[in-house]
C-alpha positions as CSV (number, residue, x, y, z in Angstrom):
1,X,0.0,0.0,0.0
2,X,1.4,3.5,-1.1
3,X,1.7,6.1,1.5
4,X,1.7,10.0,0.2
5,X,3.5,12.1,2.8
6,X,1.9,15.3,3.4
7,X,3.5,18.8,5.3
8,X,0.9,20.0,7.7
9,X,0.9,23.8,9.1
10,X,3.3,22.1,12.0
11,X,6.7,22.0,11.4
12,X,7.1,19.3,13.3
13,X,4.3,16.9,12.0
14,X,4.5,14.9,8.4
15,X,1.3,13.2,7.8
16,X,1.3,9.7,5.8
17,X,-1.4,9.3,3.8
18,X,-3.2,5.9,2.8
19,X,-5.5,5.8,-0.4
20,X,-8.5,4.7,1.5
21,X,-10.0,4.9,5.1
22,X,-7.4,2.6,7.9
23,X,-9.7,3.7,10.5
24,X,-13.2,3.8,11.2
25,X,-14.9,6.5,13.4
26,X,-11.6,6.8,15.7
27,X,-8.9,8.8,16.6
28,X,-5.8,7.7,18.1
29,X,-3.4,9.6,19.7
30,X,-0.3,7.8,21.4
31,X,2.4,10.1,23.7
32,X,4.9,6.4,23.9
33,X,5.2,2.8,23.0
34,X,3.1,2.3,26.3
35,X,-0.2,3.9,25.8
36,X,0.0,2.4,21.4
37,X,-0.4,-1.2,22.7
38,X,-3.6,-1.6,20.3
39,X,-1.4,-0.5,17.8
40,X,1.4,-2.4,16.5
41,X,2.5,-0.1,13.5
42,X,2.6,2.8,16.1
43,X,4.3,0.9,18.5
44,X,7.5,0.1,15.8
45,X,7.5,3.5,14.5
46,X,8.1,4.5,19.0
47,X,11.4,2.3,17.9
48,X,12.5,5.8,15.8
49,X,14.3,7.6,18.4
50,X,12.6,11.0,16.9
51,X,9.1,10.1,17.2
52,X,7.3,11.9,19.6
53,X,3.6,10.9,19.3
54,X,1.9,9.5,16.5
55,X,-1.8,10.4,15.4
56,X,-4.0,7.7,13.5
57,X,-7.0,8.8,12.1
58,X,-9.2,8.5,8.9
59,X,-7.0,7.5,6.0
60,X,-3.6,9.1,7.3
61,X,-0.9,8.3,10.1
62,X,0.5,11.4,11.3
63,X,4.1,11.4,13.3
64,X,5.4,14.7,15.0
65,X,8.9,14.1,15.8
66,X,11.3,15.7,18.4
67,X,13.8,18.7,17.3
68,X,16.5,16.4,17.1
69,X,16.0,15.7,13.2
70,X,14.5,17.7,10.5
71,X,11.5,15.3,8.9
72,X,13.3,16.4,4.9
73,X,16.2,14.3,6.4
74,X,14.1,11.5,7.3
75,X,10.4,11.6,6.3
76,X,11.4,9.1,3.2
77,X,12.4,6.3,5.7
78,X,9.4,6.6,7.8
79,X,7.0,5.9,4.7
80,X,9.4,3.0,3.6
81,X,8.9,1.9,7.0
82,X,5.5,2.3,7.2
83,X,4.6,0.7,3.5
84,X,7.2,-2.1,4.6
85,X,5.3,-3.5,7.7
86,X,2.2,-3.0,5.7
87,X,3.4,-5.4,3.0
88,X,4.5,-7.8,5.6
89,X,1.0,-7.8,6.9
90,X,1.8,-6.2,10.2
91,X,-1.6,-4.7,11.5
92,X,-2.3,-0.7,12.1
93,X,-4.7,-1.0,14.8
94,X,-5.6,-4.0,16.4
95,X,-9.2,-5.6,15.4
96,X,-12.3,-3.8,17.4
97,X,-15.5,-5.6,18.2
98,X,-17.5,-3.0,17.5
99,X,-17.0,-2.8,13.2
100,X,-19.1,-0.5,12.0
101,X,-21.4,-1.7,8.7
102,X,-20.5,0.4,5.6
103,X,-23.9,1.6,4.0
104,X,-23.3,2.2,0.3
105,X,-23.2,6.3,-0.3
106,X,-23.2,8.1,-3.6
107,X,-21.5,11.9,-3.2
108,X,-21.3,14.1,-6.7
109,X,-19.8,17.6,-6.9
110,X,-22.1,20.1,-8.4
111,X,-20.8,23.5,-9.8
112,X,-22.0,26.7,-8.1
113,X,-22.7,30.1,-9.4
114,X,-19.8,31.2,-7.1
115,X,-16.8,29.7,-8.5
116,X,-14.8,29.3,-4.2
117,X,-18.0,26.9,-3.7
118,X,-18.8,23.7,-4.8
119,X,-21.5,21.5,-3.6
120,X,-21.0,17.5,-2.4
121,X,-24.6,16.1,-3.0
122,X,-25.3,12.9,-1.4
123,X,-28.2,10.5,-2.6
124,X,-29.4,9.9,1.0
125,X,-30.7,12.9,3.3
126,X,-27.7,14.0,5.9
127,X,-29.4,16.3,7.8
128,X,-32.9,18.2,8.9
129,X,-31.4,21.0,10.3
130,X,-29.0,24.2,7.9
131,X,-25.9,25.2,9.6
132,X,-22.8,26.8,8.5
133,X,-19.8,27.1,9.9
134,X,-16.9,30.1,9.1
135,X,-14.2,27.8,11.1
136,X,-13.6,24.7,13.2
137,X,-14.2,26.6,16.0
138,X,-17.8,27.3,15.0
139,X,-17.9,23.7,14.0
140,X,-18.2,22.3,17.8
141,X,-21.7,20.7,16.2
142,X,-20.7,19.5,13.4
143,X,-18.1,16.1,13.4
144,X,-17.8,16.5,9.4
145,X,-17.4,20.1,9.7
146,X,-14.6,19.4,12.1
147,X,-12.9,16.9,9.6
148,X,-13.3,19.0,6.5
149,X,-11.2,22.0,8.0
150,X,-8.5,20.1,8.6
151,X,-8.1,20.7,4.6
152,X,-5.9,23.7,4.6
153,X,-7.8,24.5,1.4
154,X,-11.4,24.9,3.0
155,X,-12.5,28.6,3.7
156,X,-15.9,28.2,5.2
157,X,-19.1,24.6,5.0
158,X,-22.6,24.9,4.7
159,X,-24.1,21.8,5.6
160,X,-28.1,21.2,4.7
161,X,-30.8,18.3,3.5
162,X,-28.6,16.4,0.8
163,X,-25.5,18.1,0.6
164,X,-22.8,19.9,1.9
165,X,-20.9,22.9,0.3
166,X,-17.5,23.9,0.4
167,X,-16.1,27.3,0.1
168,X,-12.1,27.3,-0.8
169,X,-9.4,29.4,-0.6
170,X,-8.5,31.0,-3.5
171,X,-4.7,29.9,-3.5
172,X,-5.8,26.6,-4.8
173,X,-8.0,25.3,-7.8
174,X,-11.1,22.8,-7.5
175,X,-9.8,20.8,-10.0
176,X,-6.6,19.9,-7.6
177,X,-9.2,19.4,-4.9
178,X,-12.6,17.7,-6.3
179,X,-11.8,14.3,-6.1
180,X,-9.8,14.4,-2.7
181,X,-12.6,16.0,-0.5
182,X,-15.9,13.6,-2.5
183,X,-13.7,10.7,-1.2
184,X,-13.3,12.0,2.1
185,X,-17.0,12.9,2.5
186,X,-18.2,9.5,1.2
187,X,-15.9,7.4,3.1
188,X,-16.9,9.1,6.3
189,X,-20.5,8.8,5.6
190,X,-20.1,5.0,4.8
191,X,-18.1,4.7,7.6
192,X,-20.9,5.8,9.9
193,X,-19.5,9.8,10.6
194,X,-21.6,11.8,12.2
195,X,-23.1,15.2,10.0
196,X,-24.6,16.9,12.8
197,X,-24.9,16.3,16.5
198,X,-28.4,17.7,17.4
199,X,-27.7,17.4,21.0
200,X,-24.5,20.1,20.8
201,X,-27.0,22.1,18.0
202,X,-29.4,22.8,20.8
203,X,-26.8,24.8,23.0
204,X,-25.1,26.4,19.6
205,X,-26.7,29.8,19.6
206,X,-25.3,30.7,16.4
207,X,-27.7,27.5,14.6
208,X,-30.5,28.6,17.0
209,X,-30.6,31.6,15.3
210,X,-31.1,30.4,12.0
211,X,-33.9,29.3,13.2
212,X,-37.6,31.1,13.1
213,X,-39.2,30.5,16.4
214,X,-40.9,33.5,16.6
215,X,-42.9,33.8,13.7
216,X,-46.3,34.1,15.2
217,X,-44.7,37.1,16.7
218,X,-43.7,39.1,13.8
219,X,-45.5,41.9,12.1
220,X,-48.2,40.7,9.3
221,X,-44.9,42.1,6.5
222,X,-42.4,40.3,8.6
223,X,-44.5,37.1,8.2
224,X,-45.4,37.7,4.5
225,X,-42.2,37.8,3.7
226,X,-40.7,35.1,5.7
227,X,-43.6,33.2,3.7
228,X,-42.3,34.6,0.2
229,X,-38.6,33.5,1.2
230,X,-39.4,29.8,2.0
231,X,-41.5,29.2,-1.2
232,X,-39.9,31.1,-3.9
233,X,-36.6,32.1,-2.8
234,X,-35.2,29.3,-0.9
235,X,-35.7,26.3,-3.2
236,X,-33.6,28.3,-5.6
237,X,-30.6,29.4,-3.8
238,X,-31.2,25.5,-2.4
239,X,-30.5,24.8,-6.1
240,X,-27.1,26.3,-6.0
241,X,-25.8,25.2,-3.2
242,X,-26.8,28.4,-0.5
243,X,-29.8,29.3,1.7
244,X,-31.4,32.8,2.5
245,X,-32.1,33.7,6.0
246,X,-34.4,36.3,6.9
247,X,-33.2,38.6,9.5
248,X,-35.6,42.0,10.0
249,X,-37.4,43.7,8.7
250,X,-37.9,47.5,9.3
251,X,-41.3,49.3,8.6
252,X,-40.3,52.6,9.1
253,X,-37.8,52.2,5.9
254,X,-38.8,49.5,4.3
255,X,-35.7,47.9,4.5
256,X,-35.5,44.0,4.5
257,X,-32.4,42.6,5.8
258,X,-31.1,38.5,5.1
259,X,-28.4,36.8,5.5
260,X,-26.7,34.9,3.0
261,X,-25.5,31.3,3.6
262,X,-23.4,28.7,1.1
263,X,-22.6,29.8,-1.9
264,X,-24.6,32.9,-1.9
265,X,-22.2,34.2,0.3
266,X,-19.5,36.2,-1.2
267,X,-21.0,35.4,-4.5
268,X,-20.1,37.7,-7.2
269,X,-23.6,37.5,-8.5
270,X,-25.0,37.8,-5.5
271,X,-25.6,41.8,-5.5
272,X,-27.5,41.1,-8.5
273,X,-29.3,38.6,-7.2
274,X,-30.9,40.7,-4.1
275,X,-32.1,44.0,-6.2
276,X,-32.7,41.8,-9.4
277,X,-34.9,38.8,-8.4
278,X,-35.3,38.8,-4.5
279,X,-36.5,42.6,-4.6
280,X,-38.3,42.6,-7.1
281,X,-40.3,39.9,-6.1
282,X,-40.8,41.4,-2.8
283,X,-42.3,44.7,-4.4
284,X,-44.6,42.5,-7.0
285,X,-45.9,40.2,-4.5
286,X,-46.4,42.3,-1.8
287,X,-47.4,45.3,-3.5
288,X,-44.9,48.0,-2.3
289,X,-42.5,49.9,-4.3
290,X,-40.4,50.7,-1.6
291,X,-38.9,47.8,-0.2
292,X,-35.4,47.2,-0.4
293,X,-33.5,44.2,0.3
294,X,-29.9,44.2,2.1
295,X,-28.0,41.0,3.0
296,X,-26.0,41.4,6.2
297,X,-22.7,39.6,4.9
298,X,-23.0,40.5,1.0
């Protein structure tokens, strides 16, 4: 089996990556030969005097080493080793009792007006509830989240019904990209990966207020529009990989503020978008020449 090795933003880390999954819905971390017991690959690589700890995890091995050696010097015998004991039929973690059933998943990526985004679709449903996340920190909620920003390339995720979209950095193209992060999302689905943890999206405040709970509340416009939004508007932007949130909406000016998630966001078409369809619609169908539309994060 053919390791790639991989820099990481640590200096002192080298990750080794395996063309498929080693390791199903775990994370090892191992300080010594001690505590990597379960692990016989880990527990020769503890032989290399420079290995500090050694991370297994999704379809990589990653080894930080000690300051005693710089990995260029030996990063190439590590994946020899590594590939070596695999071919030998040494084992990376020892077997589990609990093996996790694969279910079969089918992820595409789907073009997006906005040319950072691209959208994963999945043929089963992931998810009931919308939720975006601008960095792993925001993505406490969210296990997949958590596993796609460890991409150095991913800028900000929107995750909703069937699909999850990806907003890049622009230092890198999709077409070096594409195939690496499908993989990635289908073997985590298959491999039983949580999307969402609706527990931890109770307590996130920033999901919660995605949310319209006080809709019964709202001024008869405020409602109208909310109305207009989820029929006409949403399936759309749904369509292209973002989602429109309503945020206020302001009698005295008739000013109607959103917020724009997925793709819509940062879109350069996305200026054209509010005065040219979601405005217009708002004046037509509710009768008033007046209202405006401003997204909050345009």
């Amino acid at each position: 089996m053919k390791v790639q090795i991989k820099e990481t933003q640590n200096p002192t880390i080298v990750k080794f990556e395996f063309p498929e999954f080693i390791l199903q819905n775990q994370h090892l971390e191992f300080k010594n030969i001690d505590e990597a017991k379960n692990s016989p690959l880990a527990q020769k690589l503890f032989y290399l005097p420079f290995v500090k700890t050694v991370y297994i995890s999704g379809n990589f091995i990653a080894v930080e080493r000690f300051s005693i050696v710089e990995w260029k010097d030996v990063q190439e015998e590590v994946a020899n080793q590594i590939e070596e004991f695999i071919a030998n039929g040494g084992l990376i973690v020892l077997p589990s009792e609990n093996v996790v059933k694969k279910q079969p998943i089918s992820i595409y990526g789907e073009t997006t007006p906005n040319p950072a985004t691209l959208k994963f679709v999945a043929n089963r449903a992931l998810t009931k509830t919308s939720a975006e996340f601008k960095n792993i920190d925001e993505a406490y909620s969210s296990p997949l989240a958590k596993e796609l920003f460890k991409f150095h390339f991913v800028k900000e995720i929107f995750i909703t019904e069937n699909y999850v979209s990806i907003t890049k950095y622009d230092s890198i193209s999709w077409d070096e990209i594409t195939l690496e992060l499908r993989n990635f999302i289908k073997q985590y689905l298959e491999n039983g990966g949580i999307v969402l943890d609706e527990n931890l999206i109770e307590s996130d405040k920033k999901i919660e207020k995605q949310q319209i709970k006080n809709f019964d509340n709202l001024d008869v416009t405020s409602q109208q529009i909310i109305n207009i939004l989820e029929e006409y508007v949403k399936p759309a932007v749904a369509a292209d990989g973002g989602n429109i949130l309503f945020d206020s909406y302001d009698e005295t000016d008739k000013k109607v503020k959103v917020i724009l998630q997925g793709s819509c966001n940062g879109c350069p078409s996305s200026t054209f978008t509010l005065k040219n369809g979601i405005e217009n619609m708002l004046k037509s169908m509710l009768n008033d020449s007046e209202i405006s539309v401003e997204a909050l994060n345009a």
